[in-house]
BABAMAR-481308 format. One record per residue (C-alpha): residue number from 1; x, y, z. Coordinates in pm, 1 decimal, decimal comma. Layout:
+-----+----------+----------+----------+
:   k :       xx :       yy :       zz :
+-----+----------+----------+----------+
: NUM :        X :        Y :        Z :
...
+-----+----------+----------+----------+
//
This chain:
+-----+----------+----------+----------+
:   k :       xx :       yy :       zz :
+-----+----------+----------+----------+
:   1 :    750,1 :   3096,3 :   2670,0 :
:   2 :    576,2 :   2776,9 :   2487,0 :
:   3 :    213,4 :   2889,2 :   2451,9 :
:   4 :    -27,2 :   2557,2 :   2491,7 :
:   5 :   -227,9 :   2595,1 :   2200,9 :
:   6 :   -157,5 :   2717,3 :   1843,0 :
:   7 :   -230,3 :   3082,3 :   1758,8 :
:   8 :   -548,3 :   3143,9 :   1584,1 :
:   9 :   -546,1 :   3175,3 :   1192,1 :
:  10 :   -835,2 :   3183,1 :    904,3 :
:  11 :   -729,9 :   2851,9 :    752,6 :
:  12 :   -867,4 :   2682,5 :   1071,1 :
:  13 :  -1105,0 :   2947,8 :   1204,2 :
:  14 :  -1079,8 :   2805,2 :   1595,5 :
:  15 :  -1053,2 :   2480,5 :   1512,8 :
:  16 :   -702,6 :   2372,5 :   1482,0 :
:  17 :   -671,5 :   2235,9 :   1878,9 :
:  18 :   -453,2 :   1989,8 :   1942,6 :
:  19 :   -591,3 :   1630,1 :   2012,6 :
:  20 :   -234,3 :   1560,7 :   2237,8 :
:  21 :   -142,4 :   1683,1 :   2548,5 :
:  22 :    240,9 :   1809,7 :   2460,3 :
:  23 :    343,7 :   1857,5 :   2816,5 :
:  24 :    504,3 :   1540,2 :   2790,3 :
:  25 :    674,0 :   1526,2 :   2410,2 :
:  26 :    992,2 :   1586,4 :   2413,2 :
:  27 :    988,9 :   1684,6 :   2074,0 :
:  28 :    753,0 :   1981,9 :   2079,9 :
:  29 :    795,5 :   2087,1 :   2445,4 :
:  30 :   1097,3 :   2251,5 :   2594,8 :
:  31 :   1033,8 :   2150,7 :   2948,7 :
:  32 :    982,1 :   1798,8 :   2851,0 :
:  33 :   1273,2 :   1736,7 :   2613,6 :
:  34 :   1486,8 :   1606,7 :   2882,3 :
:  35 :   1184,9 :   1438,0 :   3092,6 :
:  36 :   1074,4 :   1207,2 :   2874,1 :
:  37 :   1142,6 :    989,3 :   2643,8 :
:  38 :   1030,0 :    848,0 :   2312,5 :
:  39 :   1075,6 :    510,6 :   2073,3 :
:  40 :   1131,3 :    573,7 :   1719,5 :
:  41 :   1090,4 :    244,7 :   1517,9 :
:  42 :   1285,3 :    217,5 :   1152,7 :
:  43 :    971,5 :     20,4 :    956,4 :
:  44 :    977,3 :    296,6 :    678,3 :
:  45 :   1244,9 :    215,1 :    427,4 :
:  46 :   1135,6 :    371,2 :     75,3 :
:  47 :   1142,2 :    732,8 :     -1,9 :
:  48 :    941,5 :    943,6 :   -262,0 :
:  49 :   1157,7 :   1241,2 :   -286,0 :
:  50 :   1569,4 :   1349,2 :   -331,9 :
:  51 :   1651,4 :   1634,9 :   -112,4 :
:  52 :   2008,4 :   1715,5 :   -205,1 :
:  53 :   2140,8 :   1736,0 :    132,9 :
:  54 :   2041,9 :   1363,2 :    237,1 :
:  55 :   2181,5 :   1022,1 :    221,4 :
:  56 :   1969,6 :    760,0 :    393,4 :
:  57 :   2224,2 :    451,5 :    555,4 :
:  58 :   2027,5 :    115,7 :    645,9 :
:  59 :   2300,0 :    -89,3 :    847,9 :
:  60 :   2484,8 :    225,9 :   1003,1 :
:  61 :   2578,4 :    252,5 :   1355,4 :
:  62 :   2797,2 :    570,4 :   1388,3 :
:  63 :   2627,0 :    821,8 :   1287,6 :
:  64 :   2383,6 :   1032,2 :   1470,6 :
:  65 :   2098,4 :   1198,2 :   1238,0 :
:  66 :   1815,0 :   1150,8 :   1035,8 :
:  67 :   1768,0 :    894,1 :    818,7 :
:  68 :   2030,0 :    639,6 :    950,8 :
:  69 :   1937,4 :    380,2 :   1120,0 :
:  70 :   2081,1 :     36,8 :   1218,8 :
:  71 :   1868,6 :   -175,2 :   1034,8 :
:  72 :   1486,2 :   -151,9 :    889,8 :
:  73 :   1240,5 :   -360,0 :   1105,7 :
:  74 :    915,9 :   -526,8 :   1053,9 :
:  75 :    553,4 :   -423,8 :   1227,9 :
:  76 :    594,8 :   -776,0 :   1431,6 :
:  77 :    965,1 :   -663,2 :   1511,5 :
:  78 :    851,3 :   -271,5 :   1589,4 :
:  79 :    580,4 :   -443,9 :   1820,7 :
:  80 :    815,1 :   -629,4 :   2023,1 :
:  81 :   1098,6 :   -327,8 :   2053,0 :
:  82 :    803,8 :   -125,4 :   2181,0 :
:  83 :    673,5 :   -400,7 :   2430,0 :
:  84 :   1055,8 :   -417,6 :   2535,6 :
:  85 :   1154,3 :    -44,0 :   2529,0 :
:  86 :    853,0 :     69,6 :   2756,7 :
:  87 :    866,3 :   -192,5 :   2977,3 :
:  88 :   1266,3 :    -84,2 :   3091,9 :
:  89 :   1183,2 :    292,5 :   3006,7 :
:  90 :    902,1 :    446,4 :   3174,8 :
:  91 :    941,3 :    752,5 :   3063,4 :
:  92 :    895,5 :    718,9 :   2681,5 :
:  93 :    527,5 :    889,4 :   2626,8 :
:  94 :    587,9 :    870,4 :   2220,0 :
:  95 :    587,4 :    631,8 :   1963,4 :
:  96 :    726,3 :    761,5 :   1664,3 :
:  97 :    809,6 :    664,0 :   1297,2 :
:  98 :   1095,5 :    919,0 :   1103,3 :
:  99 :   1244,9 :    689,1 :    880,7 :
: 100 :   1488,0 :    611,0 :    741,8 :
: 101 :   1281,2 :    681,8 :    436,9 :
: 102 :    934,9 :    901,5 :    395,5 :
: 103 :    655,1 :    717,0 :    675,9 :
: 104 :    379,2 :    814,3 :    463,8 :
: 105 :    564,4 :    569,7 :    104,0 :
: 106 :    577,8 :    278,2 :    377,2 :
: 107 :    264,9 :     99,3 :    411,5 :
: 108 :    392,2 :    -60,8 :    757,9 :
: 109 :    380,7 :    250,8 :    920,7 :
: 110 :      9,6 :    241,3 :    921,1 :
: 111 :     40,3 :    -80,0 :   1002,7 :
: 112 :    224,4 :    -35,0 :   1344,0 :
: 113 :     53,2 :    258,1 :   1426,1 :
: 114 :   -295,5 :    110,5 :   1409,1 :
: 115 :   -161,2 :   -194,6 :   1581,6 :
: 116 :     15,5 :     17,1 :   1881,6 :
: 117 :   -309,3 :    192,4 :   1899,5 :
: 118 :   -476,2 :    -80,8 :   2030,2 :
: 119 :   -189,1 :   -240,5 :   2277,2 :
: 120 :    -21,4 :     95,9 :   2355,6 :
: 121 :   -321,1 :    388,7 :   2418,8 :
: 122 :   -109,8 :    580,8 :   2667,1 :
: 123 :    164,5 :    658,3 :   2393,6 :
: 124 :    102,4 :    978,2 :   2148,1 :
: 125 :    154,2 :    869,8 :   1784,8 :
: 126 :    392,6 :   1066,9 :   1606,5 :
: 127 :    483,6 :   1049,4 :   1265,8 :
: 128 :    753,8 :   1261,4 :   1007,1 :
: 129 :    703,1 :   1322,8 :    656,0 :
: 130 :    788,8 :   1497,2 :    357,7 :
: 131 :    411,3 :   1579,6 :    297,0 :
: 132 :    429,7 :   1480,5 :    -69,1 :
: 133 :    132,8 :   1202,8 :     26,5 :
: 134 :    -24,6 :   1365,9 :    329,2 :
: 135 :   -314,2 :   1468,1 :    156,3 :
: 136 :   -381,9 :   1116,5 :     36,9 :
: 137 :   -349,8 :    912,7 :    348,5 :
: 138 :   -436,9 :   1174,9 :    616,4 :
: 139 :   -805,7 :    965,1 :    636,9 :
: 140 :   -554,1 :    680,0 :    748,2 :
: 141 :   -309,5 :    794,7 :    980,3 :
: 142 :   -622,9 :    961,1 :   1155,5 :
: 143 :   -765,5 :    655,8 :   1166,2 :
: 144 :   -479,1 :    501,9 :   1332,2 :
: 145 :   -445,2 :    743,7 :   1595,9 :
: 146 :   -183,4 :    973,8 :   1449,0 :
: 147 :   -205,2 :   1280,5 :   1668,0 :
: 148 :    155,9 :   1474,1 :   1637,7 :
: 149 :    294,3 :   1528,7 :   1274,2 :
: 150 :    624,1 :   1675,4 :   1169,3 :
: 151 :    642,9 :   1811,4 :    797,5 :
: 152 :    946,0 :   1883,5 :    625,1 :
: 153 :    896,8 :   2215,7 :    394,9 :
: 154 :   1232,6 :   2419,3 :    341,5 :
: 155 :   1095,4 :   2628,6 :    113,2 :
: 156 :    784,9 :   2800,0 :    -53,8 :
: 157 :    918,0 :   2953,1 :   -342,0 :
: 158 :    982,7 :   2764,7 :   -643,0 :
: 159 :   1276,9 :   2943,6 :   -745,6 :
: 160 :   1410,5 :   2824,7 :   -394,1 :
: 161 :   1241,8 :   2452,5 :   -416,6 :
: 162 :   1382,2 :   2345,0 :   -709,7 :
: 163 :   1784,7 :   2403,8 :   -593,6 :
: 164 :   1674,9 :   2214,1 :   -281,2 :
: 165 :   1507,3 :   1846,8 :   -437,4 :
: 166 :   1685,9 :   1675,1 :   -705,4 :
: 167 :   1369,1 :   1453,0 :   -785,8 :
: 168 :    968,6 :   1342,8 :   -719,7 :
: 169 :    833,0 :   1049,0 :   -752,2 :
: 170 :    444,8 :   1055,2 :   -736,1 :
: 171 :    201,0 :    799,1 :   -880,8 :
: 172 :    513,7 :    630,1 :  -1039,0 :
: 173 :    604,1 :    960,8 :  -1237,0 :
: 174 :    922,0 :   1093,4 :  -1135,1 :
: 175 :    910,7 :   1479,2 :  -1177,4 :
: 176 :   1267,7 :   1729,8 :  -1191,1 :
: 177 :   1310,3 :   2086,8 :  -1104,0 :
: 178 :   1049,5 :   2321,9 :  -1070,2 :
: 179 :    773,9 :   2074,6 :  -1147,6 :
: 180 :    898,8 :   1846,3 :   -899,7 :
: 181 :    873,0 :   2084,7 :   -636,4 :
: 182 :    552,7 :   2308,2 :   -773,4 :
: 183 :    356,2 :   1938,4 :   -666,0 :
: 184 :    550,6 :   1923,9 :   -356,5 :
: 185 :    464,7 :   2224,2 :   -226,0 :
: 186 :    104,7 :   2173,5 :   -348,9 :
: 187 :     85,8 :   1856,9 :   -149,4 :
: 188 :    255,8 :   1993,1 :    179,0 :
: 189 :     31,9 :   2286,0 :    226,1 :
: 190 :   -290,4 :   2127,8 :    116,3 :
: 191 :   -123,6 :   1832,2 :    442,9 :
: 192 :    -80,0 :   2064,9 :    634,7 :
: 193 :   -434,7 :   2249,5 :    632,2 :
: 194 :   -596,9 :   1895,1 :    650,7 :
: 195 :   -382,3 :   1819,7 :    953,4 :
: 196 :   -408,2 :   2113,1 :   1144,2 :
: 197 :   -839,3 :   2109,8 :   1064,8 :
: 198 :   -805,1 :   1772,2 :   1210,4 :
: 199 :   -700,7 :   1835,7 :   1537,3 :
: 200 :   -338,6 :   1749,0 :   1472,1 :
: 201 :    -62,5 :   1928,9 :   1594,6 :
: 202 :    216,2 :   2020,8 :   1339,5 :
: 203 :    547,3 :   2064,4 :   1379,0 :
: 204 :    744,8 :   2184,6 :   1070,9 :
: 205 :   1100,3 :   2100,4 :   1051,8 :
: 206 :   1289,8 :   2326,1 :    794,4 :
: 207 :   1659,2 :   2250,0 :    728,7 :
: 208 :   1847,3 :   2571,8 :    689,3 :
: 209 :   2090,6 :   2567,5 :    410,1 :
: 210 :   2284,5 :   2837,1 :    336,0 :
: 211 :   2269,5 :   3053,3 :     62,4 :
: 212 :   1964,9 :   2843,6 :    -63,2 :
: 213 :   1709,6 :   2926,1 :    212,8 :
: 214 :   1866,7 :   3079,1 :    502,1 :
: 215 :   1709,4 :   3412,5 :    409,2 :
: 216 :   1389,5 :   3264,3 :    271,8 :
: 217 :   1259,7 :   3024,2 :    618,4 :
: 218 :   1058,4 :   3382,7 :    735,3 :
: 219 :    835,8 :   3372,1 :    497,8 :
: 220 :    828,3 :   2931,9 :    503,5 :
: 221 :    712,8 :   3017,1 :    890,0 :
: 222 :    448,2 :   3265,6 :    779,6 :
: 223 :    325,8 :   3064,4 :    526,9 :
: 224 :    316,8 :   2746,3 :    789,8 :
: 225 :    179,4 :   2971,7 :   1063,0 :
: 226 :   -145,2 :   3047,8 :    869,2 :
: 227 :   -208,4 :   2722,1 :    785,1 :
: 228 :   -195,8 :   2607,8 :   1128,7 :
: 229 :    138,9 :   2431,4 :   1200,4 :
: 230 :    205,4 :   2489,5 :   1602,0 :
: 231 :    575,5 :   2522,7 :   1616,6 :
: 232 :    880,9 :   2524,3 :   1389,7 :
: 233 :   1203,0 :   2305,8 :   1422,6 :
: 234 :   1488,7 :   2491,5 :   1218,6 :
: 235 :   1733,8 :   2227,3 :   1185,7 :
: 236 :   2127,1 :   2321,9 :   1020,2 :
: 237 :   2220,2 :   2122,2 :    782,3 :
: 238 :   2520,8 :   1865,5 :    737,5 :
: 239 :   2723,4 :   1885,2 :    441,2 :
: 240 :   2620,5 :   1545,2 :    229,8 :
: 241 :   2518,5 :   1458,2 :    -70,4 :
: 242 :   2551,0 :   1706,2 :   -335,4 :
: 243 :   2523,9 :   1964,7 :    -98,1 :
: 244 :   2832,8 :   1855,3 :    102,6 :
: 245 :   3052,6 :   2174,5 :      0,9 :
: 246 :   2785,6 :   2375,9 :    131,7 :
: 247 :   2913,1 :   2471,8 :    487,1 :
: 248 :   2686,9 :   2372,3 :    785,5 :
: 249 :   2562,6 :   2684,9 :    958,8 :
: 250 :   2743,8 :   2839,4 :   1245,3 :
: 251 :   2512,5 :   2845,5 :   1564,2 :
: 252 :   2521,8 :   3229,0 :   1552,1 :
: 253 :   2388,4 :   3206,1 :   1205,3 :
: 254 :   2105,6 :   2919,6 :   1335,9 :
: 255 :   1986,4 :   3111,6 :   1596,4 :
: 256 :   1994,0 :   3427,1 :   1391,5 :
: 257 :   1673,2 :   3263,7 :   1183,5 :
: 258 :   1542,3 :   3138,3 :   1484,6 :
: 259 :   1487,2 :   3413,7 :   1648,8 :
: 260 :   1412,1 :   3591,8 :   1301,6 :
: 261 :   1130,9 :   3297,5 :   1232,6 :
: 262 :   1013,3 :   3296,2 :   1620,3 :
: 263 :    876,8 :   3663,8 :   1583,6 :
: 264 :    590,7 :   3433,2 :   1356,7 :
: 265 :    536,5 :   3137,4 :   1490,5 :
: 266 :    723,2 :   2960,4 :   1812,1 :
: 267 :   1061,9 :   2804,7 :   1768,5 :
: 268 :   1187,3 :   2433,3 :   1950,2 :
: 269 :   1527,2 :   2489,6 :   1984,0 :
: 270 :   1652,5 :   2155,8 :   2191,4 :
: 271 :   1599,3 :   1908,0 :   1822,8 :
: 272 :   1917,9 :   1627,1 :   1882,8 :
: 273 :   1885,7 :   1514,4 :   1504,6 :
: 274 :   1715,3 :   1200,8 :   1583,7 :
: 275 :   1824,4 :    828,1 :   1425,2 :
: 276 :   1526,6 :    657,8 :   1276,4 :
: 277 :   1600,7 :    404,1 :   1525,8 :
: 278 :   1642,7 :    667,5 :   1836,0 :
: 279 :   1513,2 :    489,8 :   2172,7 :
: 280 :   1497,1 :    709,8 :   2502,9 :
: 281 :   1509,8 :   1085,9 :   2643,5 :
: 282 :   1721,1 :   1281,8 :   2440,4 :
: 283 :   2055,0 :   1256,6 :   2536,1 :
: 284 :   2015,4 :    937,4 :   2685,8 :
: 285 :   2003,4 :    699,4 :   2406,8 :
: 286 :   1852,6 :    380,1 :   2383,3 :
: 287 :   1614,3 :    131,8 :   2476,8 :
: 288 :   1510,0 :    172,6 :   2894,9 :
: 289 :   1893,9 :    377,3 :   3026,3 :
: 290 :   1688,3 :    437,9 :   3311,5 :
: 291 :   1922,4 :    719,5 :   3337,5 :
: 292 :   1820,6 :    925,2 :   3620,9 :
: 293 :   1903,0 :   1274,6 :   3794,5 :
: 294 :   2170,3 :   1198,2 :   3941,6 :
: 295 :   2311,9 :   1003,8 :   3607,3 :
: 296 :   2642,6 :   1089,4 :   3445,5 :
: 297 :   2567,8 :   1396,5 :   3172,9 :
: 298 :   2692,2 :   1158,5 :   2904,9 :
: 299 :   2503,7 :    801,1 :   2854,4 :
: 300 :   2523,7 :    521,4 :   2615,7 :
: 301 :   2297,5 :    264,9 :   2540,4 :
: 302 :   2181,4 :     87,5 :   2272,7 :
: 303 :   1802,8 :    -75,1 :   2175,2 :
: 304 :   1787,4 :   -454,0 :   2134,8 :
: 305 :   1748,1 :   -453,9 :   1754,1 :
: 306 :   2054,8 :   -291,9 :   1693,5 :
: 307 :   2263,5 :   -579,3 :   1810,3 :
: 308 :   2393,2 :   -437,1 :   2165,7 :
: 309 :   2656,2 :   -248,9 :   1959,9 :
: 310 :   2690,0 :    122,3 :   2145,9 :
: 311 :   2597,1 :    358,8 :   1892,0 :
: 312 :   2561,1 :    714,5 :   1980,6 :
: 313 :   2730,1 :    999,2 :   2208,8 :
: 314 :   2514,8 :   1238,4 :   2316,9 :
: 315 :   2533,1 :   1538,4 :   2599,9 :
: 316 :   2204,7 :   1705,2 :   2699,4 :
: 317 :   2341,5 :   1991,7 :   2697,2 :
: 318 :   2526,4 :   2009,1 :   2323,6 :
: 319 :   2364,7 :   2281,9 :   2083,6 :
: 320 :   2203,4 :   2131,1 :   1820,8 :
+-----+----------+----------+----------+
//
């Protein structure tokens, strides 16, 4: 059951209601994960933090995940994808930014957001982060009409944190270790308050990793819950980086926290890994498939930017 409003808490004393309608994100919304559609556009290149299980790829078209993308694109560019994408696609609803590198370190993500505002009103504004700079440019993605925000926070305890980031860099300082994450974790929950005050609704991905913080997400989605995130996105991780001889977690093992983590706060359980460069309804990627009911369970397609090249493989129906 997906409840339409986020459970009460004393961070945000009845006032953390959603500004969105999520009937029709396919992001947050079971029902609408295979409905609708949404346009992420790759204008965020730069990342602030290391997370030792990621390895962002600029000019990559065969691979199917977060922070990949085909190539980084400029606000003008982003404009004209979205112009393009919703005029063969109907049934996008979101405009998102995820990458390939932190949306918040990437000045043209305001940018394009601000600008879409004005051309695009009918599409909810999403936007994914680490949270390390939420707190310092919530005043602008509010003012740009940023309404649905995913945060990244795999952990709350330092002794946890530090295994998980190799590396900060705030203000031009790079921090290590437990400092590194002691500010990150400052940042992200001071975010997520602000967000969630605001009128924002918060999704919180977590990537479960185990033996790091596949017994530890309970108390990330109690910790989340009371500061007013609306649903949780537990995500298994893929062996890279210098956590690639770390296993990836069996689905019996995924679902396990899940449900574990869902007794606090809801779970969405349909997440596809997006591209930064993902065009379409889940499971039918690209820019306007126009994929319809009747439409073979498997599509391909590919968005005008990334060269007409077919990228991605995708079943509606594959677990995560």
């Amino acid at each position: 059951m997906e409840p339409t409003e986020p459970r009460p808490n004393s961070e945000c004393q009845g006032s953390c209601i959603p500004k969105v309608d999520l009937s029709n994100h396919p992001c947050y919304s079971r029902a609408a994960h295979f409905r609708f559609g949404r346009i992420h556009v790759p204008v965020a290149p730069r990342c602030n933090i290391q997370c030792n299980y990621c390895i962002r790829k600029y000019a990559c078209p065969n691979e199917n995940r977060p922070g990949v993308t085909m190539r980084v694109i400029s606000p003008d560019e982003a404009m004209n994808t979205i112009r393009d994408a919703v005029a063969k696609e109907p049934r996008i609803r979101v405009l998102g930014v995820a990458g390939p590198g932190d949306a918040l370190a990437n000045d043209p993500t305001i940018e394009t957001f601000a600008r879409a505002k004005e051309e695009f009103p009918q599409l909810t504004r999403c936007m994914s982060t680490n949270g390390l700079l939420l707190p310092d440019r919530i005043d602008d993605i509010d003012r740009a009409g940023v309404t649905a925000l995913t945060i990244t926070i795999n952990a709350v305890d330092p002794a946890i944190g530090e295994q998980i980031y190799a590396h900060v860099r705030y203000k031009g300082v790079t921090y290590r270790g437990r400092e590194a994450f002691a500010l990150l974790h400052r940042q992200q929950m001071e975010g997520l308050r602000e967000a969630a005050m605001r009128g924002m609704v918060v999704k919180v991905n977590s990537v479960l990793i185990p033996g790091v913080n596949d017994r530890h997400l309970v108390e990330v989605a109690r910790k989340v819950r009371d500061l007013g995130a609306y649903i949780m996105n537990i995500i298994p991780m893929l062996p890279l980086a210098k956590f690639k001889d770390i296993p990836e977690p069996s689905l019996a093992d995924v679902n396990r926290v899940r449900n574990e983590c869902g007794q606090i706060i809801q779970q969405f359980r349909n997440c596809t890994r997006c591209r930064a460069d993902a065009i379409g309804v889940p499971g039918e990627e690209g820019s306007g498939c126009g994929a319809g009911a009747g439409a073979a369970k498997e599509k391909t397609c590919t968005p005008k930017f990334m060269g007409g090249k077919a990228i991605v493989r995708l079943k509606p129906t594959d677990p995560i």
